[in-house]
N, C-alpha and C positions, 0 to 999 in steps of 0.2 A: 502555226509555226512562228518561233520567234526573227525570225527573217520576214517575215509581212507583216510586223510591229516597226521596225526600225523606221526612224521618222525620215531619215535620206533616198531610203527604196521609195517612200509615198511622195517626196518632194520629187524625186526625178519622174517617176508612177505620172502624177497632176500633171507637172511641166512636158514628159509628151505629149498627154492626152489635149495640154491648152495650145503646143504649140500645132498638133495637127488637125485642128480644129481652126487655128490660123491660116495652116496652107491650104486646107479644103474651100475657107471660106474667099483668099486669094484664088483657087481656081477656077471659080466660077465668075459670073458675069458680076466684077465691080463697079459700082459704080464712079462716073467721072469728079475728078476732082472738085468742080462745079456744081454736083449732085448731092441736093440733100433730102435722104427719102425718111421718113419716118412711117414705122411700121407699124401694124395694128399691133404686136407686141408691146410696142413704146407706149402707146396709144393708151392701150391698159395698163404697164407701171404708171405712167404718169397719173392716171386715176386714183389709182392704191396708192399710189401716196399722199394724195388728194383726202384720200377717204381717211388714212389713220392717222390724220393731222386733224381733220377737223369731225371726223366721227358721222362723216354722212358722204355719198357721193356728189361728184359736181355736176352740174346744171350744165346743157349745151353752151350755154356762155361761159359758161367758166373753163371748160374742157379746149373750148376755142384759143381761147387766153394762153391755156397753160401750153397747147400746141405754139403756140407763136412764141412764148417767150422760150420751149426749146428749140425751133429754130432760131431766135434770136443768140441764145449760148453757142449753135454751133457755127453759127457763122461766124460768131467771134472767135471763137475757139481757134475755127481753123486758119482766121486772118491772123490772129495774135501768134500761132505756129509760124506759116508759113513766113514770118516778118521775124522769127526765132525769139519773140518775148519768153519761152516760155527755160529758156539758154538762164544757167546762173541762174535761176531763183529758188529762194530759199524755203520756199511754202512749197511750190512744184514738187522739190526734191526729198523734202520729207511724205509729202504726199504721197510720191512712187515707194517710198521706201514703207510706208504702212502698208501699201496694196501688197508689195512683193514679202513681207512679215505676215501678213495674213493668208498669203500662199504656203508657207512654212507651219503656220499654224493649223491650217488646216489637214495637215499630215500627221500631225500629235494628237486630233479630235480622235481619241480610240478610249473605250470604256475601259480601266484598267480591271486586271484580274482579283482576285481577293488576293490570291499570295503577293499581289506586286503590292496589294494596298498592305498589306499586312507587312512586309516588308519596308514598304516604303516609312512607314510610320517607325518602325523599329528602329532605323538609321536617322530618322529625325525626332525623337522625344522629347527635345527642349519645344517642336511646334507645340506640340499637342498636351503637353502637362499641364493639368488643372493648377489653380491657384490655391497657395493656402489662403484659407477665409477665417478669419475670427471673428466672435463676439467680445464688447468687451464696455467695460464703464471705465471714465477717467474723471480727474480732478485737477483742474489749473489753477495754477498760480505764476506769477506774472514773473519774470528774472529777477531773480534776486531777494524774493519775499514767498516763503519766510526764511528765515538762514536755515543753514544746514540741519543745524540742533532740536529746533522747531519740526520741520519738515519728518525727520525722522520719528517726533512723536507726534506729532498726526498720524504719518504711518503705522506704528504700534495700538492708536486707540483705534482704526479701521479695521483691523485684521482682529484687534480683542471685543470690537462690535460696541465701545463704549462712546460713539460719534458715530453721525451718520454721514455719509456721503454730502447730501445736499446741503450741508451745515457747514462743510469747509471749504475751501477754494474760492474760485474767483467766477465767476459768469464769461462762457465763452461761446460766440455766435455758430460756430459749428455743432456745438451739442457738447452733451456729456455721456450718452449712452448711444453704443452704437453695435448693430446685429445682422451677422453675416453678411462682413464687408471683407471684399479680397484685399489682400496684402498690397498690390498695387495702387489699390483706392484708397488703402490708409497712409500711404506711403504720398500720395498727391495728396492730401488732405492734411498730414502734420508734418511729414517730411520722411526721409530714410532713416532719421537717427530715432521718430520714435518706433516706427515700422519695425526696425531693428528689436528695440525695445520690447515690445509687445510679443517677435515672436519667441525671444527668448525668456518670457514669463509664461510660468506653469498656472493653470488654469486651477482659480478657485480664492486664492488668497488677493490681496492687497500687495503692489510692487513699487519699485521706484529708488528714486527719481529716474524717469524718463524725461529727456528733453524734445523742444519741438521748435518747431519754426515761430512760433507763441512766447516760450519760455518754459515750466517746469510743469511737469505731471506725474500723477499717481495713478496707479491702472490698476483693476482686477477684471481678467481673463475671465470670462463666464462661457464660455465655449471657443472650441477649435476642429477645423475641418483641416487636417494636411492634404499639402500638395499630392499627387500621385501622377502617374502614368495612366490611362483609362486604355481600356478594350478600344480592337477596333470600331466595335458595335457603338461604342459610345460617340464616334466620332470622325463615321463614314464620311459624312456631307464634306467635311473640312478636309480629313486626308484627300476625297475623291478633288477636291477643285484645287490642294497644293500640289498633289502631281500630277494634274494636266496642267498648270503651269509649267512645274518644273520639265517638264515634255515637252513643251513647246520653249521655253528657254532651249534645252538642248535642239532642236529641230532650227530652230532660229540661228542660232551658231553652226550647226552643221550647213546650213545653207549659205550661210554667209560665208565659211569656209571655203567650200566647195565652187561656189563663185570669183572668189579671193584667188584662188590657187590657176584660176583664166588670164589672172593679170601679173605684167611684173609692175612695181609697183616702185617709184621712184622719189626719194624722199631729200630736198634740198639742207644742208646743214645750214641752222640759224648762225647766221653772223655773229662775232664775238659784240658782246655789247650790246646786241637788240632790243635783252627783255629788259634791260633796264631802261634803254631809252624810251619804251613804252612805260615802264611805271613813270616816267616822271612827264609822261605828258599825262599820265590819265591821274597824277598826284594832285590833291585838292592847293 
């Protein structure tokens, strides 16, 4: 049913289950403020995590250790409370707020359906579109050489096959031949303006001038893959991890919403003049 999908039925779902899990563990025998037991539970994570740090388990001495230094955190812990260090701080409160975000998230941990993937993919297509990728040869020449008039009959004797490539131009440390490279790669590579260039050349002849972040080039397109759209099949892995994101964004908001709407929430007006008086202390 799509009512035991919704990420705020499993956030409030969790938040009973942890909060009566709280009062059951309150109704039993607590221990005194004074009291610090560690249980053979503890006992054991503290090992594993022993073991998947260093790939082996610990030695009685070391097991000893690692017991002392978590009584030693928690009796810090509960001094550093109890004295309210832990009031106003900025690591504290990001820290609650990843636990309580990862409470959220784990309401959106649901295997999406094919139709949701299939869908969801439909409504986002700029994710998931493949790259046009060309092939292609080019010829540099540096700004401004050779002039125009030149330039064009180079071009003519390349396309009539009476000059070869490697005969004209200039030497450029990126290459001169280059095979199925996506448009963004060429684009980081010479720039937008030859990117441009190249995908608006028709594959086979001799082109140009194209300019680059270099100076001037002649291009011949030797192959092209255009962009497309792909099947889901093509590209489960990726739809399946953008929307359990996008799940847990909204699950995230919802919770925080719904927490939001506890409080009224009171917002003092900045004084006329503030922000400037701030830029001009924090002005070099």
């Amino acid at each position: 049913m799509k009512l035991l999908r919704e990420p705020l039925l499993h956030f409030l779902t969790i938040g009973a289950v942890l909060f009566g899990v709280y009062q059951f563990s309150d109704a039993g025998d607590e221990p005194a403020s004074d009291e610090i037991i560690v249980s053979a539970g503890q006992i054991r994570s503290i090992a594993a995590i022993f073991s998947q740090t260093w790939q082996r388990p610990p030695n009685a001495k070391e097991l000893d250790a690692l017991v002392d230094e978590h009584i030693r955190d928690e009796v810090l812990y509960r001094q550093g409370v109890a004295m309210g260090l832990d009031k106003d701080d900025t690591v504290i409160r990001r820290r609650i707020r990843q636990k309580m975000e990862f409470v959220a998230d784990m309401t959106a941990d649901v295997e999406p359906t094919e139709a949701e993937l299939k869908a969801f993919v439909a409504e986002h297509p700029e994710w998931f579109r493949s790259e046009a990728r060309f092939s292609f040869e080019q010829v540099y020449f540096p700004a401004g050489v050779p002039n125009a008039e030149r330039l064009n009959h180079v071009l003519r004797d390349l396309n009539a096959g009476t000059v070869d490539a490697s005969s004209v131009g200039s030497p450029l440390m990126v290459g001169t031949d280059f095979r199925d490279v996506s448009r963004s790669a060429v684009a980081k590579t010479f720039g937008d303006d030859f990117a441009m260039g190249i995908d608006r050349s028709a594959p086979g002849g001799w082109s140009g001038p194209v300019t680059s972040a270099y100076g001037t080039h002649l291009v011949r397109v030797t192959g092209r893959v255009d962009a497309r759209e792909p099947p889901v099949e093509e590209v489960r892995d990726a739809a399946r991890r953008e929307w359990l994101h996008a799940r847990k964004v909204v699950a995230n908001e919802a919770l925080y919403q719904r927490l939001r709407s506890t409080y009224v929430v009171k917002i003092d007006a900045i004084p006329p003049g503030a922000l400037e008086e701030r830029r001009a202390e924090v002005a070099p």
